[in-house]
Backbone as CSV, one residue per row, in Angstrom:
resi,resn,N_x,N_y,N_z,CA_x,CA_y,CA_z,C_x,C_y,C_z
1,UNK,129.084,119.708,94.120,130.527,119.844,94.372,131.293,119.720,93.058
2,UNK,131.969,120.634,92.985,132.597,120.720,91.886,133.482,119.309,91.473
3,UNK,133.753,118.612,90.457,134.954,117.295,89.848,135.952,118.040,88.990
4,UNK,136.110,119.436,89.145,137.427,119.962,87.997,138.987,119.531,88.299
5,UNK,139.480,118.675,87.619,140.797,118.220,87.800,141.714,118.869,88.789
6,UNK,141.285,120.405,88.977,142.486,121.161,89.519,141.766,120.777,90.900
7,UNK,140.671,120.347,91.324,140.685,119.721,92.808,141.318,118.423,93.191
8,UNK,142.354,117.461,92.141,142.613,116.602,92.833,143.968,116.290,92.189
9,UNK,144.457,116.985,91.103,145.739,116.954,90.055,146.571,116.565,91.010
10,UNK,147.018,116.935,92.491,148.438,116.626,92.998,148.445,116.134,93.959
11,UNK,147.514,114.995,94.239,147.360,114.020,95.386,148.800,113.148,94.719
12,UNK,149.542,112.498,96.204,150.010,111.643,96.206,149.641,110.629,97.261
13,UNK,149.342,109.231,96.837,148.888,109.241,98.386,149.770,108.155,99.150
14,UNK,151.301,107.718,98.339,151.939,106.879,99.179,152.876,107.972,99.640
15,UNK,153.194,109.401,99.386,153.565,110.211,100.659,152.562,110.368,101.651
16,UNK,151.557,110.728,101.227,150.826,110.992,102.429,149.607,111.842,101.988
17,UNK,148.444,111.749,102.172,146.933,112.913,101.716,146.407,113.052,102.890
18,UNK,145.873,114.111,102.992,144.592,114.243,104.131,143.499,114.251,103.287
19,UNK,142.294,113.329,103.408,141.340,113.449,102.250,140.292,113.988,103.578
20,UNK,139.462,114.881,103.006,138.126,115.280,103.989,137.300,115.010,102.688
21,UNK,136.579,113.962,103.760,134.771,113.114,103.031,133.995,113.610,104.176
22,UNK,132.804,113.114,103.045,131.662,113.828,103.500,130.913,112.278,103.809
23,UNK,131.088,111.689,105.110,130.545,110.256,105.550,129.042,110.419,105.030
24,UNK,128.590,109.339,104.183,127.130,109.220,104.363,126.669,108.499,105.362
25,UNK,124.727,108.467,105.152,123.732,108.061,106.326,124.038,106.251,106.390
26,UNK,124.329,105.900,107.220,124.400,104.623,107.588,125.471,103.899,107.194
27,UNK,126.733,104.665,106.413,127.956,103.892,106.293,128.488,104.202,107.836
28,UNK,129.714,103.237,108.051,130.508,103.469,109.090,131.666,104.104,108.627
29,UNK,132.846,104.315,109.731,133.686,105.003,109.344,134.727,104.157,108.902
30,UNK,134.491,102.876,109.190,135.671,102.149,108.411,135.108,101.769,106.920
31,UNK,133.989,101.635,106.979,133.244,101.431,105.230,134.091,102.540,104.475
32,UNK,133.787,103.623,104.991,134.325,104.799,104.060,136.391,104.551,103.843
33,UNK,136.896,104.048,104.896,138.445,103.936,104.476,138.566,102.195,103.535
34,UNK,137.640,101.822,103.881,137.734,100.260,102.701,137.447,100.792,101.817
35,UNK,136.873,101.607,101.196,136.039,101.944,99.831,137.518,102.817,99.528
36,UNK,137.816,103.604,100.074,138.836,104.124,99.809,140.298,103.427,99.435
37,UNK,140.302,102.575,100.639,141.782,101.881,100.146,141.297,100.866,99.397
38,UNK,140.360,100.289,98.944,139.859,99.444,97.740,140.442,99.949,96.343
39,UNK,140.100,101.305,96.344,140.233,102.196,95.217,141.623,102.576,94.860
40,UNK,142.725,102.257,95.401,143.576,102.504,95.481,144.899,101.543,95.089
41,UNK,144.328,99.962,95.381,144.641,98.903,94.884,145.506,98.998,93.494
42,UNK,146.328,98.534,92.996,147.157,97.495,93.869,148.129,97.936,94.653
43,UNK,148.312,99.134,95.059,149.180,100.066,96.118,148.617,99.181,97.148
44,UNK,149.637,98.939,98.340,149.684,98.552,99.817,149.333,99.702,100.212
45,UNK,148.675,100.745,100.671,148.868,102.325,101.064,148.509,101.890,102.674
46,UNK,148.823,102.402,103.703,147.905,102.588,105.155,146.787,103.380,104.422
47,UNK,145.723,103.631,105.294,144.693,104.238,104.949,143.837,104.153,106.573
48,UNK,143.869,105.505,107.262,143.056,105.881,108.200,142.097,106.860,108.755
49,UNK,141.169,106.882,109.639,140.442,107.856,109.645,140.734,108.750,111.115
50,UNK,140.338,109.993,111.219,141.114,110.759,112.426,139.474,111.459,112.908
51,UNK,138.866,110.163,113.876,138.120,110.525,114.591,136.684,109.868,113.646
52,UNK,136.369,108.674,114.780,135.000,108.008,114.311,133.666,108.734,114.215
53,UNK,132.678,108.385,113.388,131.290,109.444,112.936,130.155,107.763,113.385
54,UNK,129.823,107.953,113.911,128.565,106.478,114.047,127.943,106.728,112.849
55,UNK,127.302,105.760,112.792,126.561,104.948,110.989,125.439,105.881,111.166
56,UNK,124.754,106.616,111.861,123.455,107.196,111.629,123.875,108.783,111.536
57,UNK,125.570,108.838,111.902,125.703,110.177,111.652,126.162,110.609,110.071
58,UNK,126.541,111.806,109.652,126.975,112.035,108.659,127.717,112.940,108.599
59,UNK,128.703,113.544,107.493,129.648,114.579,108.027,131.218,114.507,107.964
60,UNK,131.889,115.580,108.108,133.148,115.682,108.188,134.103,114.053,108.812
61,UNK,134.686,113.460,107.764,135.890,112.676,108.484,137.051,112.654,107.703
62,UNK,137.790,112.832,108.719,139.308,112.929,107.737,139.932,111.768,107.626
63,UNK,140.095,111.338,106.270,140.709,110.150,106.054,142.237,110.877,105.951
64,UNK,143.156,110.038,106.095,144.456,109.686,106.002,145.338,108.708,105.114
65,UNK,146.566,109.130,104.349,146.834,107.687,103.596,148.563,107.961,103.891
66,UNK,149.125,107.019,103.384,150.379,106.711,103.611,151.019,107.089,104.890
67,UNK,151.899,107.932,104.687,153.059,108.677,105.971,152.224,109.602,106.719
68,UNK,151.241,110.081,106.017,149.921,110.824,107.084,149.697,110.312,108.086
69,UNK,149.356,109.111,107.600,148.252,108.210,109.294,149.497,108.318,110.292
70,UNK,150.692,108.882,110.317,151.053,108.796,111.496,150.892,110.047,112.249
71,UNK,150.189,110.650,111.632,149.182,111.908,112.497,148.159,111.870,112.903
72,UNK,147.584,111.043,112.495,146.197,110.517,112.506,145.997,111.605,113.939
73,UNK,146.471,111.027,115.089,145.894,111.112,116.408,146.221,112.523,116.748
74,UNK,147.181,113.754,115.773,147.331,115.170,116.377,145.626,115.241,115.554
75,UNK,145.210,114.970,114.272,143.562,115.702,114.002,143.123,115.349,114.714
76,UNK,142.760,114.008,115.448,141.164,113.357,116.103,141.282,114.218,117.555
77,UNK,142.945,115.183,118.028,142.354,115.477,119.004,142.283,116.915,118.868
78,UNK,141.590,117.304,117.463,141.509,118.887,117.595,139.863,119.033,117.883
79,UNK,139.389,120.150,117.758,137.727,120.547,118.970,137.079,120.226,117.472
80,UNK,135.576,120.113,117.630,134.645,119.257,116.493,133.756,120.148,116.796
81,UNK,132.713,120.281,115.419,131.351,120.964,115.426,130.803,120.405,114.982
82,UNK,129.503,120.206,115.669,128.241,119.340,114.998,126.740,120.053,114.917
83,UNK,126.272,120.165,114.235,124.424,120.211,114.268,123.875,119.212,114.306
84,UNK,122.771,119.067,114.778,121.503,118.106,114.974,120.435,118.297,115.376
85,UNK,119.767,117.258,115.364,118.355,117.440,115.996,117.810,116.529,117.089
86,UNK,117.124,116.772,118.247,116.949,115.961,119.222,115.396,115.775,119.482
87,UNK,114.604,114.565,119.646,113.381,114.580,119.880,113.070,114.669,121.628
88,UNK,112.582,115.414,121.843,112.221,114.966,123.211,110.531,114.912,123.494
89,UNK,110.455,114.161,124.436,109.471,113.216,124.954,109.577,111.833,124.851
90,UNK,110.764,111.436,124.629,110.659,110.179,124.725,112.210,109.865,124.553
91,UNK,112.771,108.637,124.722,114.081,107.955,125.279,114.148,106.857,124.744
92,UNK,115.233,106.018,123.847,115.966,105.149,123.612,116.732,104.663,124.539
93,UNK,117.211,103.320,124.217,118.635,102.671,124.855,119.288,103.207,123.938
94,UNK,119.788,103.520,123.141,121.151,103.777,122.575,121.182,105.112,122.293
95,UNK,120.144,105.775,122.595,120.147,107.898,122.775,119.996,107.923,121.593
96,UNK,119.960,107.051,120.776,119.434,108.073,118.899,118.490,106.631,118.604
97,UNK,118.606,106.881,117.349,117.813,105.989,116.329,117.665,104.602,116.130
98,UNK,119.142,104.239,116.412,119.213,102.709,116.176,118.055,101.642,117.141
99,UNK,117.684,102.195,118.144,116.985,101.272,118.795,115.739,101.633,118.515
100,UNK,114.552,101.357,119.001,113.530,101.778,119.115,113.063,102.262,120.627
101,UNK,112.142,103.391,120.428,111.709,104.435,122.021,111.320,103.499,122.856
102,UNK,111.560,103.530,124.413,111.155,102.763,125.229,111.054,103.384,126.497
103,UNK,110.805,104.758,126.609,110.124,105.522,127.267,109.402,106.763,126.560
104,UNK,108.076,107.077,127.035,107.945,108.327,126.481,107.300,108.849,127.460
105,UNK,107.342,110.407,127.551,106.808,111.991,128.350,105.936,112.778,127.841
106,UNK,105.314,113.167,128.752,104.618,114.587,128.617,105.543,115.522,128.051
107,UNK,105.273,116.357,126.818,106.090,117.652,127.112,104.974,118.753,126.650
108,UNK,103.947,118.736,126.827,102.731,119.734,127.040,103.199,121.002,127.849
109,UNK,103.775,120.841,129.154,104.252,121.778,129.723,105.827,122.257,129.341
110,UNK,106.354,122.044,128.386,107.562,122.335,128.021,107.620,124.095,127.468
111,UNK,108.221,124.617,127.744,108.521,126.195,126.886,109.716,126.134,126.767
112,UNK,109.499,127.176,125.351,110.837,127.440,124.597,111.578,128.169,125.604
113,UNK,111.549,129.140,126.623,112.620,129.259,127.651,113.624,128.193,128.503
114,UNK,112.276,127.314,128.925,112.983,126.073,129.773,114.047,125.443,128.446
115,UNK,113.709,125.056,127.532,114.594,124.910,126.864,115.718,125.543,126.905
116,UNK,115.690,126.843,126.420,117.041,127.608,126.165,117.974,127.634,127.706
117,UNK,117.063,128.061,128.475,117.716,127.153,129.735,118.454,125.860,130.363
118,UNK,118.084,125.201,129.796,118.759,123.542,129.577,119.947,123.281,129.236
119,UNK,120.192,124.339,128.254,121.637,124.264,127.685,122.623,124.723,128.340
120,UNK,122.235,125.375,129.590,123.466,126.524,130.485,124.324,125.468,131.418
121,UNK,123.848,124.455,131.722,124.551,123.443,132.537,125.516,122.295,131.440
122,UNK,125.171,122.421,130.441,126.255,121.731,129.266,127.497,122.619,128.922
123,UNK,127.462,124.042,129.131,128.539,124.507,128.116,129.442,125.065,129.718
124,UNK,130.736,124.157,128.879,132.111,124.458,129.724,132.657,123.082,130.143
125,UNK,134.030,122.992,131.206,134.083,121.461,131.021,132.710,120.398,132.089
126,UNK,132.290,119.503,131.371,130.999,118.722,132.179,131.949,117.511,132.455
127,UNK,131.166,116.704,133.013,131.612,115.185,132.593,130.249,114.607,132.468
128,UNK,130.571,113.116,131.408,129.563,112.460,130.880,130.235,110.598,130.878
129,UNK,128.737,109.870,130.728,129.188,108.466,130.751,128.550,108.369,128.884
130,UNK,129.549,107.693,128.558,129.384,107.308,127.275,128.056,106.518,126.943
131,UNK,127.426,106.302,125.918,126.184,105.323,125.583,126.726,103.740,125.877
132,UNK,125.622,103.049,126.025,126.127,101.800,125.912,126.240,101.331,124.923
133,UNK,125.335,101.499,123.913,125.613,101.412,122.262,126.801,102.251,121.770
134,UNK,128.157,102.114,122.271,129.186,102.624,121.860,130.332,102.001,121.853
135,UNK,131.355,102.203,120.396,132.415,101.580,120.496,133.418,101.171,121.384
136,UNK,133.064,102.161,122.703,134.389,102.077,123.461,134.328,100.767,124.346
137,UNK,135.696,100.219,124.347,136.300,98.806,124.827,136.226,99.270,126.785
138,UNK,135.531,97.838,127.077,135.711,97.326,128.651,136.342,96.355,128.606
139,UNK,137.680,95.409,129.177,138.329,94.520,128.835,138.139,94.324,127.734
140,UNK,138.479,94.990,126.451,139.027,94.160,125.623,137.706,94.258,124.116
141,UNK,136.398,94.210,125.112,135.269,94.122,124.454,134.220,95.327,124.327
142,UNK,133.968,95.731,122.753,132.904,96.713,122.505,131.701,97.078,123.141
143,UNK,131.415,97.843,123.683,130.524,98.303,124.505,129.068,97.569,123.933
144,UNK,129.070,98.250,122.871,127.610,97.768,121.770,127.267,96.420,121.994
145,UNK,128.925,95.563,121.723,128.358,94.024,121.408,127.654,93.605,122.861
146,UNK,128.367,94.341,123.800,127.592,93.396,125.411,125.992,94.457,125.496
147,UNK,125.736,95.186,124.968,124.794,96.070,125.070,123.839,95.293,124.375
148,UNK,123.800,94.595,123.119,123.128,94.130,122.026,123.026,92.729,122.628
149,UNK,123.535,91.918,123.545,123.575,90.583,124.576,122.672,91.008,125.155
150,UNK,122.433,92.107,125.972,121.624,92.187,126.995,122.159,92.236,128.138
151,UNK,123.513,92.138,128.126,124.895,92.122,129.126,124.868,93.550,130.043
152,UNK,124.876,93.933,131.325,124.814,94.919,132.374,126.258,95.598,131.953
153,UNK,127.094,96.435,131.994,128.195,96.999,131.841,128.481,97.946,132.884
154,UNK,129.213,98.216,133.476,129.805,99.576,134.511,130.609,100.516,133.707
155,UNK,129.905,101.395,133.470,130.056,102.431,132.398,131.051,103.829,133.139
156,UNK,132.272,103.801,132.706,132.939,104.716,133.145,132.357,106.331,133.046
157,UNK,132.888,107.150,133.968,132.641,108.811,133.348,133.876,109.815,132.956
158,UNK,133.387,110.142,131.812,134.888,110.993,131.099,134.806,112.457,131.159
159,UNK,135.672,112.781,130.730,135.683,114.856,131.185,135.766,115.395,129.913
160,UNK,134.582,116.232,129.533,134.673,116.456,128.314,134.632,118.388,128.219
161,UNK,134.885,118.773,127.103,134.908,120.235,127.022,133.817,120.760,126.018
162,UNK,132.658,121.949,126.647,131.890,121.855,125.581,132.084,123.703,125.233
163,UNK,132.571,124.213,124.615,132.197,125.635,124.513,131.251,126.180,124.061
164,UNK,130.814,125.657,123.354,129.460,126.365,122.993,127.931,125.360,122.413
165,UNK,127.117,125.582,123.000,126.067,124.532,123.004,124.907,125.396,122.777
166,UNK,123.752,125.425,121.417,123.356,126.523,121.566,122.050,126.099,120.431
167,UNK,120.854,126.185,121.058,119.402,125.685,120.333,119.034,126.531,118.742
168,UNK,118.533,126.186,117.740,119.197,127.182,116.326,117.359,126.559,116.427
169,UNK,116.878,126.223,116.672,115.036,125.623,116.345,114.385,124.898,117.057
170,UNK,113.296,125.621,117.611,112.188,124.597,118.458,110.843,124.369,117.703
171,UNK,110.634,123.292,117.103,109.541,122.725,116.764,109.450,121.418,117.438
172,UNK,108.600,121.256,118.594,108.553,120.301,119.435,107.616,119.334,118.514
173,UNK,108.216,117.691,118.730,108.772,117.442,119.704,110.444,117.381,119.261
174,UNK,111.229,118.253,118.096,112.093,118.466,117.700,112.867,119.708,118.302
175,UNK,114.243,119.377,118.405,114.849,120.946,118.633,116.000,120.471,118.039
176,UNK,116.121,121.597,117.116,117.435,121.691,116.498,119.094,122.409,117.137
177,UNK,120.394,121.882,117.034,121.014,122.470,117.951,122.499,122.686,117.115
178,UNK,123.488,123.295,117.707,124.548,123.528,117.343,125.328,123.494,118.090
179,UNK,126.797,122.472,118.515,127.817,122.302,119.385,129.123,122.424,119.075
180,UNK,129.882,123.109,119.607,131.537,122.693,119.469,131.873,122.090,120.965
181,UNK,133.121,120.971,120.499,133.107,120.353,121.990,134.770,119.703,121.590
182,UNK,135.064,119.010,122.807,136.348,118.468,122.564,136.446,117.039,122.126
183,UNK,137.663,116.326,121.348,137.665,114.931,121.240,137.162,113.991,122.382
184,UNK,136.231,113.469,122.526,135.573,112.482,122.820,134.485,112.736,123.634
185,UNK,133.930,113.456,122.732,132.264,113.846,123.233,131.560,113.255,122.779
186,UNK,130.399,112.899,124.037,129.287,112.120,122.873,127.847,112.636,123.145
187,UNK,127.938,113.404,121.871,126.650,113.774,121.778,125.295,113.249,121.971
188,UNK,125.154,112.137,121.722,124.198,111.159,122.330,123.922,111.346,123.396
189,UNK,125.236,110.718,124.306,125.129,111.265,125.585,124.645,112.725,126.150
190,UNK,125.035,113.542,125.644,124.482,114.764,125.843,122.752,115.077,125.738
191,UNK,122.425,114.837,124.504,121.098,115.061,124.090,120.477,114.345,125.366
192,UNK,121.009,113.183,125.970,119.820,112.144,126.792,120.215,112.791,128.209
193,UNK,121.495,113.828,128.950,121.396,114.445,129.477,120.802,115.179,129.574
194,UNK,120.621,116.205,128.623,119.959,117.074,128.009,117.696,117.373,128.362
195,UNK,117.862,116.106,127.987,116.239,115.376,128.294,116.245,115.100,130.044
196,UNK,117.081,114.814,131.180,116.777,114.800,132.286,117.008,116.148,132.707
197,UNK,117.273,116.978,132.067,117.697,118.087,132.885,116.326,118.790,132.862
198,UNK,115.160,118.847,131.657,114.146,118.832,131.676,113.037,118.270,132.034
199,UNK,113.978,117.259,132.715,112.805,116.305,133.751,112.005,115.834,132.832
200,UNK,112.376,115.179,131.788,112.064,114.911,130.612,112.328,113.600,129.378
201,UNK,112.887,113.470,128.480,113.706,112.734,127.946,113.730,113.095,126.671
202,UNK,114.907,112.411,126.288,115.172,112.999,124.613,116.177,111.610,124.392
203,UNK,115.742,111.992,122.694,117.176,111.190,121.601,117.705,111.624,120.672
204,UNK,118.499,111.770,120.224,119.443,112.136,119.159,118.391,111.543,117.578
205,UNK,118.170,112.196,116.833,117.605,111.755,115.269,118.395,112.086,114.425
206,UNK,119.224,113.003,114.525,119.970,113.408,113.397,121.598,114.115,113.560
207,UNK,122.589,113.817,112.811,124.021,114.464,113.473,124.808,114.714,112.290
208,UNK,125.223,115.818,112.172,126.270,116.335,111.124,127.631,116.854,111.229
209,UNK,128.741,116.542,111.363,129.951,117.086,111.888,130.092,118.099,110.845
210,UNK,130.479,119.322,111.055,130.341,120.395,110.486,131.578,120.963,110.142
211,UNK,132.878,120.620,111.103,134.098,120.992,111.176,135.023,120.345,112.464
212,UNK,135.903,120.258,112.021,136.889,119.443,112.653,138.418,120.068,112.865
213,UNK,139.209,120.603,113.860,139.943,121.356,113.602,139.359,122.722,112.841
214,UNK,140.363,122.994,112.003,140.290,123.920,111.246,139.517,123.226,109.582
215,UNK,139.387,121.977,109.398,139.077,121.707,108.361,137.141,121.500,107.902
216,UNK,136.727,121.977,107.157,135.206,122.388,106.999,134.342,121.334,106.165
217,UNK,133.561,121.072,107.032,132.611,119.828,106.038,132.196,120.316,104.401
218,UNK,132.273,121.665,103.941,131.737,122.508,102.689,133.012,122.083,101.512
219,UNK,133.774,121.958,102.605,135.335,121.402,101.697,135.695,120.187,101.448
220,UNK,134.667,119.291,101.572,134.595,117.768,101.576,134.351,117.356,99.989
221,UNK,135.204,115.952,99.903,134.389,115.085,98.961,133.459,114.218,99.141
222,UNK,132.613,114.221,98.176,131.519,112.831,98.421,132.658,111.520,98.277
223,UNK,131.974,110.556,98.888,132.953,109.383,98.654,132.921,108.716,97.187
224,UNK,131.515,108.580,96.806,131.769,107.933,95.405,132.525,109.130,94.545
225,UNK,132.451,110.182,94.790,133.004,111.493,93.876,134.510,111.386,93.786
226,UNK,135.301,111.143,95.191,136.407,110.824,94.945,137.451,109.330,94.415
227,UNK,136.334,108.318,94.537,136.521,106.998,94.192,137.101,106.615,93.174
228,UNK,135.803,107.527,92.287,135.538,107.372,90.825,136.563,108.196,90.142
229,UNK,137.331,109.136,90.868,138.315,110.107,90.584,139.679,109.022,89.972
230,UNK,139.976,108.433,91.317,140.799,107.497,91.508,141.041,106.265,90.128
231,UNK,139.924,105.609,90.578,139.864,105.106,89.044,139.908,105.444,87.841
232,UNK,139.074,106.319,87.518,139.211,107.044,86.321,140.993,107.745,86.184
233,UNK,141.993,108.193,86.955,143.193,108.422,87.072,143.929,106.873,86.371
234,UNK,143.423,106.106,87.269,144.396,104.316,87.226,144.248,103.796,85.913
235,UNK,142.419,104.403,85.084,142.551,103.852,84.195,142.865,104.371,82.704
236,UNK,143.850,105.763,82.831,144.026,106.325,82.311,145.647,106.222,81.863
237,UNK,146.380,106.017,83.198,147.549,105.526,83.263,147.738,104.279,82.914
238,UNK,147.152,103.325,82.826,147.065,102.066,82.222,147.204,102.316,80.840
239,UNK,146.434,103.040,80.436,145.874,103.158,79.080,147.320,104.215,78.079
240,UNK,147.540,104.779,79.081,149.185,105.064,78.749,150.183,104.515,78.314
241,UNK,150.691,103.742,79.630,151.371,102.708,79.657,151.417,101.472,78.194
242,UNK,150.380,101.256,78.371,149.934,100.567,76.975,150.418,101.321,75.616
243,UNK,149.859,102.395,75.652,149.895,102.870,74.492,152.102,103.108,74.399
């Protein structure tokens, strides 16, 4: 990715920036706005993100700073694209990685048709129950933390929009996939749908947000790329000032 000055010469960011980062593997999405508003210091700035990426995903998130974040919530509810990859023959509690498998299947009898088949009951509006390994609040409290107790939960079901859902590679016990869907889809959820519909099971291994709105993960900064921008700016103006 290119660092030529003319990509970042006319940020302001106590009017307001839309920054698009490129989340890495196992940060969260608030790691990435601390690192950010760290960098930014000694400015008070707001600093927010428009639409959460889980720590095992990676990919498009739009940070926000100053008079921006009070948009925050028109991006997080524009339609999202993701790629990934899903293992099936076997099932997690938390539908991807973080846990370890605690069921596994036959998929000896699996064909690449039944597959491509699988996907025809996902695309359009579905409804889905969120993971239990997920941020979303029941009174008050994170899904994850009573999930990670060992705590039972009554897991609501939400209405989600998927337009296009569509297999790009079958190397079993892997299949690679490509989705656009609406704000508050969870792909997780899907993939482990996905695995019963094959009378089967699956988990999520891998997730990339690809685009968000109109804005493109190819058009992203790395986070240390823009950090180091920042600083290197602060300590230049210092060095001004001084002089």
């Amino acid at each position: 990715m290119s660092t030529e000055n003319s990509k970042f010469k006319d940020f302001n960011f106590a009017e307001g920036e839309l920054l698009l980062i490129n989340k890495p593997y196992k940060w969260t999405s608030f790691d990435v706005v601390g690192k950010i508003r760290n960098s930014l210091k000694p400015l008070k700035l707001k600093v927010g993100h428009a639409g959460t990426l889980d720590p095992l995903a990676t990919g498009l998130l739009i940070i926000c700073t100053g008079k921006l974040t009070k948009q925050i919530d028109t991006f997080q509810a524009e339609e999202k694209e993701y790629t990934g990859t899903m293992v099936l023959g076997a099932t997690t509690p938390s539908f991807d990685m973080e846990t370890e498998v605690d069921h596994t299947f036959d998929i000896g009898h699996l064909t690449e048709e039944a597959i491509y088949e699988a996907c025809k009951p996902f695309i359009g509006n579905i409804e889905q129950y969120p993971p239990a390994h997920s941020a979303v609040k029941i009174n008050g409290e994170r899904l994850y933390v009573k999930a990670r107790l060992g705590e039972e939960v009554e897991l609501r079901k939400r209405f989600v929009s998927v337009p296009e859902f569509e297999i790009t590679r079958i190397a079993l016990p892997e299949v690679d996939f490509r989705i656009v869907c609406s704000k508050g889809t969870y792909i997780r959820s899907l993939v482990s749908d996905f695995g019963k519909q094959l009378n089967n099971g699956a988990y999520l291994s891998k997730l990339t947000r690809t685009r968000s709105g109109n804005f493109l993960l190819q058009d992203a900064f790395e986070v240390l790329e823009l950090v180091n921008y920042i600083r290197s700016r602060k300590e230049e103006a210092k060095i001004q000032t001084e002089i």
